[in-house]
HTML snippet that shows the backbone in 3Dmol.js (N, CA, C, O; Angstrom):
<script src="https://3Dmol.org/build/3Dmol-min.js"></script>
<div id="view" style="width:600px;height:400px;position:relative"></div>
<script>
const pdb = `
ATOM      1  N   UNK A   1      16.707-101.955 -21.329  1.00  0.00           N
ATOM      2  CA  UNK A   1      17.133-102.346 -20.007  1.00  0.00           C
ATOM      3  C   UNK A   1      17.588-101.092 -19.245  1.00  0.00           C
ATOM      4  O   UNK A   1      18.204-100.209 -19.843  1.00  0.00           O
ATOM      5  N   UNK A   2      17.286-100.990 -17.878  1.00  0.00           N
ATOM      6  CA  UNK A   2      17.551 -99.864 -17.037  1.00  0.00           C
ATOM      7  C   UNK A   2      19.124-100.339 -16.596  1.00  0.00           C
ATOM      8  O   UNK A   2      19.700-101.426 -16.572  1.00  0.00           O
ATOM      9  N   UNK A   3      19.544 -98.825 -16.231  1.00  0.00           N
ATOM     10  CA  UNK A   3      20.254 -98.931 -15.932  1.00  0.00           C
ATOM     11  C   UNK A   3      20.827 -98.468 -14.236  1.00  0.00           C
ATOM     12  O   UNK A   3      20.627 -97.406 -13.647  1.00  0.00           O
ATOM     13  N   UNK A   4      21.528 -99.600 -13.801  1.00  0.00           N
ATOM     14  CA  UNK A   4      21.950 -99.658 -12.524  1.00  0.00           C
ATOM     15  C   UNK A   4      22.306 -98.253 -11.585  1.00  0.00           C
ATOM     16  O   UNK A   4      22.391 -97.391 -12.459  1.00  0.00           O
ATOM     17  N   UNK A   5      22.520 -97.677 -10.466  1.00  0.00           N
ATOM     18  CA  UNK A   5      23.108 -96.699 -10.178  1.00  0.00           C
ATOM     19  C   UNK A   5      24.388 -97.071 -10.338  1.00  0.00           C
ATOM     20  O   UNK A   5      25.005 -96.456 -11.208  1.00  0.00           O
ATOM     21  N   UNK A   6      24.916 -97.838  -9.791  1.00  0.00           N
ATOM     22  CA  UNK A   6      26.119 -97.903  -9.736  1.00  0.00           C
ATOM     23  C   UNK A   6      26.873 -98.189 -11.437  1.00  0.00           C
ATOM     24  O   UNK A   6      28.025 -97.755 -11.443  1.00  0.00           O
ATOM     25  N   UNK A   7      26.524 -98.703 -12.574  1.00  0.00           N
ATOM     26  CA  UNK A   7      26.802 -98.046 -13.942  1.00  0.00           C
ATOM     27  C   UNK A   7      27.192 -97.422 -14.160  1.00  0.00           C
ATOM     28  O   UNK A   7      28.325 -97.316 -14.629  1.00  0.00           O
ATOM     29  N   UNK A   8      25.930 -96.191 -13.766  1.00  0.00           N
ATOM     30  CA  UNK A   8      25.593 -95.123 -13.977  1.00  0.00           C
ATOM     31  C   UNK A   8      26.792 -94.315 -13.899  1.00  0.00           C
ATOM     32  O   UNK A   8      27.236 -93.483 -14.690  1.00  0.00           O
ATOM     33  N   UNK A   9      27.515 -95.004 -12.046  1.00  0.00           N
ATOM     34  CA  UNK A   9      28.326 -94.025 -11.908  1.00  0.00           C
ATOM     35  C   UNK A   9      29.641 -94.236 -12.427  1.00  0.00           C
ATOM     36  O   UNK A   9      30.391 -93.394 -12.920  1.00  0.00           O
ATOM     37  N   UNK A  10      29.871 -95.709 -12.223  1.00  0.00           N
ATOM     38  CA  UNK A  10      31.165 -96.176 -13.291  1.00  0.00           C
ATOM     39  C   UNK A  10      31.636 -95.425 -15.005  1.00  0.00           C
ATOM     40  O   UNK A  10      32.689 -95.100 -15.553  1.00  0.00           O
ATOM     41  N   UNK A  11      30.114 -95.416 -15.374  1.00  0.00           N
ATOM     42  CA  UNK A  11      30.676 -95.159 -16.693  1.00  0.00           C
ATOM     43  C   UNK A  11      30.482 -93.503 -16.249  1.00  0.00           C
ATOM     44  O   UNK A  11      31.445 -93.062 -16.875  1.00  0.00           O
ATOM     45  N   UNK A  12      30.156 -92.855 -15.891  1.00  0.00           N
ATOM     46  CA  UNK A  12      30.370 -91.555 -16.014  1.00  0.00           C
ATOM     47  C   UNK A  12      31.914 -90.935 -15.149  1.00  0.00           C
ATOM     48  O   UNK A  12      32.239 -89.748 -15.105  1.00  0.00           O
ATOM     49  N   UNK A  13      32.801 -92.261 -14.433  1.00  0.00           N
ATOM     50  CA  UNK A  13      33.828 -91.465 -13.793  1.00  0.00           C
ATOM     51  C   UNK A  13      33.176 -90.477 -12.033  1.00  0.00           C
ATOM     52  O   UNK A  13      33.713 -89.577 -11.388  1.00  0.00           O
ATOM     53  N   UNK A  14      31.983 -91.152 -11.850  1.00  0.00           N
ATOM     54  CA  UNK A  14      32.038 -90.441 -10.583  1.00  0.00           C
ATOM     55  C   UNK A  14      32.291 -90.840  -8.944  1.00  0.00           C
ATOM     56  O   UNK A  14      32.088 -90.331  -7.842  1.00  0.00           O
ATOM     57  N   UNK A  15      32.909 -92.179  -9.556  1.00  0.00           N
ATOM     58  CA  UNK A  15      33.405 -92.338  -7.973  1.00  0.00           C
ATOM     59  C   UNK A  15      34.907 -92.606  -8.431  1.00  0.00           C
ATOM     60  O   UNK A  15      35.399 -93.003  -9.488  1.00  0.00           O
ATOM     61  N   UNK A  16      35.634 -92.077  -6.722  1.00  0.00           N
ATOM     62  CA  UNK A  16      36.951 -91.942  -6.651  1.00  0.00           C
ATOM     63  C   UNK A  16      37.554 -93.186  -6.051  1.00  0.00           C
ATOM     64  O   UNK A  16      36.946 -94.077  -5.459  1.00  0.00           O
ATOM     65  N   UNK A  17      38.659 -93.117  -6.259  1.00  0.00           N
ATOM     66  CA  UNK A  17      39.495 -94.382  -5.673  1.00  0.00           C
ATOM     67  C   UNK A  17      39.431 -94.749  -4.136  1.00  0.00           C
ATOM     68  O   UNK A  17      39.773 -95.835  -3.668  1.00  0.00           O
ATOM     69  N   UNK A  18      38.857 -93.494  -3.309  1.00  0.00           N
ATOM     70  CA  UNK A  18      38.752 -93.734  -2.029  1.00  0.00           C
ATOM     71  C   UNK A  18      37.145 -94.115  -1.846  1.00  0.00           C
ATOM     72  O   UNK A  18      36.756 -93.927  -0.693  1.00  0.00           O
ATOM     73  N   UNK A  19      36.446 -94.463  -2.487  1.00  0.00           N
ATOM     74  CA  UNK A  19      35.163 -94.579  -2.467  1.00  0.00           C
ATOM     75  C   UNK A  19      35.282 -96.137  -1.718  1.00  0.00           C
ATOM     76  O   UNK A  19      36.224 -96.909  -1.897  1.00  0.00           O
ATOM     77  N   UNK A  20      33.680 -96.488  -0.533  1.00  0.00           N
ATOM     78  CA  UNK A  20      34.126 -97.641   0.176  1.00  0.00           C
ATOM     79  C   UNK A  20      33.037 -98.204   0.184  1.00  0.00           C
ATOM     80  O   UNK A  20      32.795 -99.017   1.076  1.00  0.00           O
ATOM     81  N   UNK A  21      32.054 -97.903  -0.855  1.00  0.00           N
ATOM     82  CA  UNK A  21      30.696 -98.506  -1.335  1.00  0.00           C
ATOM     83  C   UNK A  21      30.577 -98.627  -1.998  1.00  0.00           C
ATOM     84  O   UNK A  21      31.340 -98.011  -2.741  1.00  0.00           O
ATOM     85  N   UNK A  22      29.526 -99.532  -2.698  1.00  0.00           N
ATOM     86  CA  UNK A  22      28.968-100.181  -3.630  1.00  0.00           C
ATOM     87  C   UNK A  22      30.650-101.250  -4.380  1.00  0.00           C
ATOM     88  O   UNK A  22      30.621-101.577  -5.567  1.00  0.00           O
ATOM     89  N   UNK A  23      31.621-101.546  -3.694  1.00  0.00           N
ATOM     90  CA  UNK A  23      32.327-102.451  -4.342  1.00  0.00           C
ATOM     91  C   UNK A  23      32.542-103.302  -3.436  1.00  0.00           C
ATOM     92  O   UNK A  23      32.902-102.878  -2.339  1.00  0.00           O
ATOM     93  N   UNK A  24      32.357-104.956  -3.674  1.00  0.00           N
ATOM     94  CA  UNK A  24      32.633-105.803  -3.104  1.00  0.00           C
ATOM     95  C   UNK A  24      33.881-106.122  -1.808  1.00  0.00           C
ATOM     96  O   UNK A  24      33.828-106.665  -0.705  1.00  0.00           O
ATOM     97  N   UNK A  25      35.175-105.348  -2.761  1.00  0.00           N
ATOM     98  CA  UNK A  25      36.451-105.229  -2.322  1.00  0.00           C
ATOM     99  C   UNK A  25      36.549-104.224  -0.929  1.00  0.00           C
ATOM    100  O   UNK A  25      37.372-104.170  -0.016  1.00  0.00           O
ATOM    101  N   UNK A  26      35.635-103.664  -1.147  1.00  0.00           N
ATOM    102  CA  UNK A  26      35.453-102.400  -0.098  1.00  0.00           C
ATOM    103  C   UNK A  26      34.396-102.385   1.187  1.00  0.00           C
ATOM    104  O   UNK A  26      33.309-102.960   1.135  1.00  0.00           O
ATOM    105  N   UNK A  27      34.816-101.726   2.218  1.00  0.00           N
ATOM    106  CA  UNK A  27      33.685-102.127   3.135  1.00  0.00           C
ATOM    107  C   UNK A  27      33.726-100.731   4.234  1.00  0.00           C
ATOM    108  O   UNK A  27      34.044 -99.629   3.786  1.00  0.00           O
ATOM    109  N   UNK A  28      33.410-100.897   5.530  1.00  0.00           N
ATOM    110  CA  UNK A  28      33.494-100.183   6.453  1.00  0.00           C
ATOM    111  C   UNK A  28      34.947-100.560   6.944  1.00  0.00           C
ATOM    112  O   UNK A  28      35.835 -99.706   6.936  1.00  0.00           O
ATOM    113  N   UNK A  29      35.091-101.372   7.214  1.00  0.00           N
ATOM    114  CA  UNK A  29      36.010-101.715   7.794  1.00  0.00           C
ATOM    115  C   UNK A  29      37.639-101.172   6.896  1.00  0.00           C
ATOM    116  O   UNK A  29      38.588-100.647   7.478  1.00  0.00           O
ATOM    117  N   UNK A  30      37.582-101.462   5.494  1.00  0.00           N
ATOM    118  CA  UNK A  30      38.760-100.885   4.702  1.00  0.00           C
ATOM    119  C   UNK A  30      38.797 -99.144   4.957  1.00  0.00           C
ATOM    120  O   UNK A  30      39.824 -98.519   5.219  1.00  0.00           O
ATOM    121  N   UNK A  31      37.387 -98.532   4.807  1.00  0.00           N
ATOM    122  CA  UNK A  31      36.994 -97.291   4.956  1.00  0.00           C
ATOM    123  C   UNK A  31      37.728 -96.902   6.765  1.00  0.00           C
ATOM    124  O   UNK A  31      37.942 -95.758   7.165  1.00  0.00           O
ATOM    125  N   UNK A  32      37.888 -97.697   7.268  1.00  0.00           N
ATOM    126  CA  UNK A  32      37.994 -97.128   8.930  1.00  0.00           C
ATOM    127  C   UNK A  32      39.766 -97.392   8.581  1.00  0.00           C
ATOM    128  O   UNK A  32      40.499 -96.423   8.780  1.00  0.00           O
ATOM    129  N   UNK A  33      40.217 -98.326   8.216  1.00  0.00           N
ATOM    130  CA  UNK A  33      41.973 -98.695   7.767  1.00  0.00           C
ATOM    131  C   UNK A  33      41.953 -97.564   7.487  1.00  0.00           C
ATOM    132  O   UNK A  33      42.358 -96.758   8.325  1.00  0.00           O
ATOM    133  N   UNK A  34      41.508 -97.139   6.299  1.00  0.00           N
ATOM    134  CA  UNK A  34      42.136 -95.918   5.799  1.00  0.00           C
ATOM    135  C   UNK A  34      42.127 -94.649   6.479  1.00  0.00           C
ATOM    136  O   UNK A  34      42.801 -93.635   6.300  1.00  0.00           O
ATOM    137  N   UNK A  35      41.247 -94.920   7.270  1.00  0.00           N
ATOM    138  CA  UNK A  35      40.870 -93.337   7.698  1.00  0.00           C
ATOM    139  C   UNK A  35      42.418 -93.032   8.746  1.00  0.00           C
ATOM    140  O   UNK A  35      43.117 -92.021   8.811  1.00  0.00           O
ATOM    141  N   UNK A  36      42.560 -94.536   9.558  1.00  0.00           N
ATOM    142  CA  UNK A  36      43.444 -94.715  10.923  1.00  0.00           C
ATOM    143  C   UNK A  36      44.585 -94.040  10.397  1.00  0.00           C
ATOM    144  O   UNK A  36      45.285 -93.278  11.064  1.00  0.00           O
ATOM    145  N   UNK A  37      44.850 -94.448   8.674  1.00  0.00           N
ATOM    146  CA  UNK A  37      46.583 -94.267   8.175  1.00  0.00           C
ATOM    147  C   UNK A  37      46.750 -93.031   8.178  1.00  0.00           C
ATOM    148  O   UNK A  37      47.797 -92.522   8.579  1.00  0.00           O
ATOM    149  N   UNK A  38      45.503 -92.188   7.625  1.00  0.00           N
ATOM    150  CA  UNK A  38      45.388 -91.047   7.449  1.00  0.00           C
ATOM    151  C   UNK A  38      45.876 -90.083   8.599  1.00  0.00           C
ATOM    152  O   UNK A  38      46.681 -89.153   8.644  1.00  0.00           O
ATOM    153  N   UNK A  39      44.987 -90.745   9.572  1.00  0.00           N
ATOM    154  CA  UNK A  39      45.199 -89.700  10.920  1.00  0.00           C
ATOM    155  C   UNK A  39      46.604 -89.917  12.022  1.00  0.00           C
ATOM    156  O   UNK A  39      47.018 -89.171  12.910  1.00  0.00           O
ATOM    157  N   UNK A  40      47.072 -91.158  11.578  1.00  0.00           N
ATOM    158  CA  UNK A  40      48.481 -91.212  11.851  1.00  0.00           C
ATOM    159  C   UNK A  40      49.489 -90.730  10.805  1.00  0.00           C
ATOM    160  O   UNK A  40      50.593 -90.438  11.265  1.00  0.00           O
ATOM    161  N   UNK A  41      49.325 -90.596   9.531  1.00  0.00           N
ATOM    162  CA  UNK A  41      50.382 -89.785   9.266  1.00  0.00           C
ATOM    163  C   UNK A  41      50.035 -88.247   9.789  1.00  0.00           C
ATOM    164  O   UNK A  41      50.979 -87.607  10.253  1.00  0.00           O
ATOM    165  N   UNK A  42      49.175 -87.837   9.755  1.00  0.00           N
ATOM    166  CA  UNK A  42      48.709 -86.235  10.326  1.00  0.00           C
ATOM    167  C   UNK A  42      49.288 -86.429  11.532  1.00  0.00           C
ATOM    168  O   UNK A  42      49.143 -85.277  11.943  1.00  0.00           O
ATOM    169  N   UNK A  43      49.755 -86.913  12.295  1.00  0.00           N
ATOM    170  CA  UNK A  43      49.687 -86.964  13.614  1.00  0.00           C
ATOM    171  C   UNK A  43      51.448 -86.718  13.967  1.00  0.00           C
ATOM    172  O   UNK A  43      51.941 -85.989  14.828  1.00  0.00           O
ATOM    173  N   UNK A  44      52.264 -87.770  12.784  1.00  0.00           N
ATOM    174  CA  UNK A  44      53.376 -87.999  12.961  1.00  0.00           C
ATOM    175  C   UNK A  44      54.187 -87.118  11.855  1.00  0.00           C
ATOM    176  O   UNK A  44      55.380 -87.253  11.584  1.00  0.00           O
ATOM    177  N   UNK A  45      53.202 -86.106  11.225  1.00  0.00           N
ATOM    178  CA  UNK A  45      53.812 -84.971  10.557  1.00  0.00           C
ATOM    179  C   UNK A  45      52.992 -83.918  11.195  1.00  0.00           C
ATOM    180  O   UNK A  45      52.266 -83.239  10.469  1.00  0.00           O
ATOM    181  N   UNK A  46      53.025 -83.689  12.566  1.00  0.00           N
ATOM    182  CA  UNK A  46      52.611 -82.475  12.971  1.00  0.00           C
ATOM    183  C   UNK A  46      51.889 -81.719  12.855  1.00  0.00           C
ATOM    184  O   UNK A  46      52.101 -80.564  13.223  1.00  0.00           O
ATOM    185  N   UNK A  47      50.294 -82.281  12.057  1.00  0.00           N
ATOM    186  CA  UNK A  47      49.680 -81.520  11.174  1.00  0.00           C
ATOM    187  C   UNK A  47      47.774 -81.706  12.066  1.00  0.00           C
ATOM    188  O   UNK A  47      47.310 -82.795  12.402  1.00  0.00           O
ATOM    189  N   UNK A  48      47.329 -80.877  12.175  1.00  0.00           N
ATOM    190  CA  UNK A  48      46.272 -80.379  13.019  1.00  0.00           C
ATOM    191  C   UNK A  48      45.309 -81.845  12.298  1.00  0.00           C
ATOM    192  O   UNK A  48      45.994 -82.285  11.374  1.00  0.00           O
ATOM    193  N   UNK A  49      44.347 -82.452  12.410  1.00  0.00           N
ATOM    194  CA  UNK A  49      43.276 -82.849  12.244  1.00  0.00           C
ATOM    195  C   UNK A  49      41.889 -82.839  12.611  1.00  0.00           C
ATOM    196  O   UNK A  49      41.494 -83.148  13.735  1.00  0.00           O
ATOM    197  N   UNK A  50      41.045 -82.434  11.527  1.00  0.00           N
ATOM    198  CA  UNK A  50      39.613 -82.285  12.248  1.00  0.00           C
ATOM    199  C   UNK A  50      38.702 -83.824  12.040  1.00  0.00           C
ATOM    200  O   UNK A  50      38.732 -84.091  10.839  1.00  0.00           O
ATOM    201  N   UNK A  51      38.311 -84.358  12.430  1.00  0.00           N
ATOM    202  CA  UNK A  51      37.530 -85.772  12.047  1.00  0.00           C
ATOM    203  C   UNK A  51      35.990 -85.867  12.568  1.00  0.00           C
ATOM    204  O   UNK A  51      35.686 -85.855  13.761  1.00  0.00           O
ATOM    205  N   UNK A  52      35.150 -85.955  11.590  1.00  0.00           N
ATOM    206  CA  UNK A  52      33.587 -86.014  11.845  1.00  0.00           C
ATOM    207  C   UNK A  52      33.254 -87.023  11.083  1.00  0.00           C
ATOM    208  O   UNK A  52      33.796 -87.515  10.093  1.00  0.00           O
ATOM    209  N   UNK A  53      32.175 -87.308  11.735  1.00  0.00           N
ATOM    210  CA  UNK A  53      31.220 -88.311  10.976  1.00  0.00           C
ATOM    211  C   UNK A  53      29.844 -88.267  11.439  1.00  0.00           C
ATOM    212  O   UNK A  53      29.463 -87.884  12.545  1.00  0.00           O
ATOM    213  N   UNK A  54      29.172 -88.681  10.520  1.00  0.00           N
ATOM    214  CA  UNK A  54      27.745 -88.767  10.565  1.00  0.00           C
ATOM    215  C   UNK A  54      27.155 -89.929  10.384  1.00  0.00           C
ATOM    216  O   UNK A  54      27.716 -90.717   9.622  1.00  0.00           O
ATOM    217  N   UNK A  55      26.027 -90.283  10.957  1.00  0.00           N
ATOM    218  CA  UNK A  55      25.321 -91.579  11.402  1.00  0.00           C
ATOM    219  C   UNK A  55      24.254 -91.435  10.179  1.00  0.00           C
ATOM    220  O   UNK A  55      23.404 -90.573  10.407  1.00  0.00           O
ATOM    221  N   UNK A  56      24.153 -91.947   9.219  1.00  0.00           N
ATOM    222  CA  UNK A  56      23.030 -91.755   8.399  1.00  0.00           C
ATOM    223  C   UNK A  56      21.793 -92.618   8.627  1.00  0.00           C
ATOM    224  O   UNK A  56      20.709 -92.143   8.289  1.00  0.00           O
ATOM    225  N   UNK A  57      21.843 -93.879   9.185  1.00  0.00           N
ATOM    226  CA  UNK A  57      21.531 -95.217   8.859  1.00  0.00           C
ATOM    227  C   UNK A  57      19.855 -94.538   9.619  1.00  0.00           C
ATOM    228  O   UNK A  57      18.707 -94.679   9.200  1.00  0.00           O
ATOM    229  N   UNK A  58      20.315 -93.890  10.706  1.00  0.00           N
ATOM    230  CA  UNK A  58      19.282 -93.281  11.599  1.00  0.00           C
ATOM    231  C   UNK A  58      18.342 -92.521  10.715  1.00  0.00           C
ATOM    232  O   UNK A  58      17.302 -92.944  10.210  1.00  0.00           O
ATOM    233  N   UNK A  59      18.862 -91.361  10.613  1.00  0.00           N
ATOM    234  CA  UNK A  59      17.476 -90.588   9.125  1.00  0.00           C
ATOM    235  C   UNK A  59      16.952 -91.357   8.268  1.00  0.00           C
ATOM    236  O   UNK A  59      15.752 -91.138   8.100  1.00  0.00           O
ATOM    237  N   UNK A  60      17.477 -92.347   7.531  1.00  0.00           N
ATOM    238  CA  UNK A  60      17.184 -93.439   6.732  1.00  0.00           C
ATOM    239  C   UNK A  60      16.068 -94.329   7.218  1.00  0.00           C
ATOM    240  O   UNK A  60      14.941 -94.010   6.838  1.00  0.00           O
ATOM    241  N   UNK A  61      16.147 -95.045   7.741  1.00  0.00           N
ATOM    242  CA  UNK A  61      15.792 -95.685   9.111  1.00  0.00           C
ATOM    243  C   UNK A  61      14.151 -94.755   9.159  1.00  0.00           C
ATOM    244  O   UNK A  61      13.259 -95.038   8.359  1.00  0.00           O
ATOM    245  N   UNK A  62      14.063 -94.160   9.732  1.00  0.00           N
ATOM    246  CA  UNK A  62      12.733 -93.374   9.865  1.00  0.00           C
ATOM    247  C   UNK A  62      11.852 -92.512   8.356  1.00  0.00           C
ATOM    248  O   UNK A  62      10.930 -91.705   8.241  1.00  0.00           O
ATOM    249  N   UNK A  63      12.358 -92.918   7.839  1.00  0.00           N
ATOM    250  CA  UNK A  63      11.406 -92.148   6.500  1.00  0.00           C
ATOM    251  C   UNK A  63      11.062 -93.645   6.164  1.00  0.00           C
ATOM    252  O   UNK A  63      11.630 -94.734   6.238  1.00  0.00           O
ATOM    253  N   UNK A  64       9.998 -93.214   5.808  1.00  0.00           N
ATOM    254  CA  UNK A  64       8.524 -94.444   5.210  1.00  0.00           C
ATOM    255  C   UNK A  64       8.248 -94.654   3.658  1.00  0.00           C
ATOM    256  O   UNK A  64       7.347 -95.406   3.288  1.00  0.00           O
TER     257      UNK A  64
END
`;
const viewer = $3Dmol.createViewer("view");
viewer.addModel(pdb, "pdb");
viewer.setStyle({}, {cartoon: {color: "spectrum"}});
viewer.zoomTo();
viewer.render();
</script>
């Protein structure tokens, strides 16, 4: 039997606790919570923030 990616990555330890894919519990939306807490404590400890993101869905999206 093959084995899953996501297994794969469980049993090897390669995703982190902030990871907001491949688990049910997790979504975009928990992923955007967290990001908000993040950038309000940076904000309310005086501390510079840089914030990017990238649109993947688009490159994805066009390969055949």
């Amino acid at each position: 039997m093959k084995e899953s990616v996501l297994d794969y990555l469980l049993k090897n330890n390669l995703l982190c606790c902030h990871q907001h894919v491949f688990f049910s519990e997790s979504s975009t939306c928990t992923q955007f919570l967290e990001c908000i807490n993040d950038w309000l404590l940076g904000i309310s400890n005086w501390r510079f923030t840089d914030i990017i993101y990238f649109y993947f869905s688009v490159a994805f999206d066009s390969v055949s």
